[in-house]
N, C-alpha and C positions, 0 to 999 in steps of 0.2 A: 504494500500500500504506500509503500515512500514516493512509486511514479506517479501517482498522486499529487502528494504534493510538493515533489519536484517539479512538476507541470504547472501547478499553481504558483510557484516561484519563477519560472522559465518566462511562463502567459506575461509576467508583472518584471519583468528584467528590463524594460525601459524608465520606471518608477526606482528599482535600486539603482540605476544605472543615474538616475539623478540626483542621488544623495552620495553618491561618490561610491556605493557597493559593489564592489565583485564577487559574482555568482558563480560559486564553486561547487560539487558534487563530491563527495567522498565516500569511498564503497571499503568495504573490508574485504571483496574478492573480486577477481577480472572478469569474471565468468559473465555474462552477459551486459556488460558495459555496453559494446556497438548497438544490441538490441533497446538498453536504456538508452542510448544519445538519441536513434530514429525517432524513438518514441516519446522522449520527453524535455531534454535536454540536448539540443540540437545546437546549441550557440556557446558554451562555455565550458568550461576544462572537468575533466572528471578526474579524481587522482584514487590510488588507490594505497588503503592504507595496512600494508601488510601485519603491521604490528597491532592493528585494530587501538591505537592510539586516541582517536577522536571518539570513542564509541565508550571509552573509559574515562577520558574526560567526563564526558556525561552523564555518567555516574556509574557506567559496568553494569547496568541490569539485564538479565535475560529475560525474555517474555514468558511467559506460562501457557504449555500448550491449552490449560482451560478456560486461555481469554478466545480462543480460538470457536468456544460454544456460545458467545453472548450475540442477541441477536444483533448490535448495530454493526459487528465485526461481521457478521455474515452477510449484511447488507452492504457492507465497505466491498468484502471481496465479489459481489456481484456488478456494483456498480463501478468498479477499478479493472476488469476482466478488460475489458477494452483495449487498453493500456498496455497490455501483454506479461501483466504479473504472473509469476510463476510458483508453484510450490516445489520446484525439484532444487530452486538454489541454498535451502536449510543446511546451514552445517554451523559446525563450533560457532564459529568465527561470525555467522550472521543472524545468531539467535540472537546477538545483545542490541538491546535498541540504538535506536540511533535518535536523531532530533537536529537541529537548528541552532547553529552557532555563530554568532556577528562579532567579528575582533578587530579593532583599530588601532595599530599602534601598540602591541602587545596588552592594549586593553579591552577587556570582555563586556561589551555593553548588550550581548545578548547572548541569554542562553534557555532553552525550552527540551526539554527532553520528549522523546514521542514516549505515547503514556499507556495504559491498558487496550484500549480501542483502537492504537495503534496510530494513533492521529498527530500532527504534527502541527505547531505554530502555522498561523494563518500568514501570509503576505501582509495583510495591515497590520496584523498585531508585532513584525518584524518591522514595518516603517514607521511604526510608531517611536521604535524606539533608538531610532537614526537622529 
């Protein structure tokens, strides 16, 4: 569900692109990168972090396969299919969440973890705090 809102960051890349943002993607494995840029992130750099580095920044949590039974999550993965989400890329490395990280100057002026439902800071709610 991150192409999601990767796509909702991408759509709104003219708005960070006004407050001086660069929009970056960071993946903890290569494995379907080309298929994520087609699909969602067509215009800016994707990097990969083999050390899963940024994903422990954020606080190291892994998801619980039983947020996987709640109904807004199985409404997320019906309405994100589109997108070309997949269930075969699960491993170690991409159980732990990810989220939404804005640094200026080695300072952190934004940070949002993706949370139970799998959901990620919104585009305003990251401009907001530019």
């Amino acid at each position: 569900m991150c192409r999601a809102a990767a796509k909702e960051l991408s759509d709104r890349r003219n708005d960070f692109a006004a407050k001086g943002v660069k929009l970056v993607a960071i993946s903890s494995v290569d494995m379907g990168a080309e298929e994520f840029r087609s699909a969602v992130w067509p215009n800016d750099a994707i990097y990969v972090d083999d050390e899963n580095a940024f994903k422990m920044a954020l606080g190291g949590q892994q998801y619980k396969n039983s947020w996987l039974c709640s109904f807004s999550v199985i409404r997320k993965i019906f309405r994100t299919k589109y997108l070309g989400m997949k269930s075969d890329d699960i491993s170690d490395k991409t159980s732990y969440l990810g989220g939404t990280l804005v640094v200026r100057d080695s300072e952190v002026l934004f940070r949002k973890t993706e949370d139970s439902s799998f959901s990620y800071a919104e585009p305003d709610e990251v401009l907001a705090a530019m």
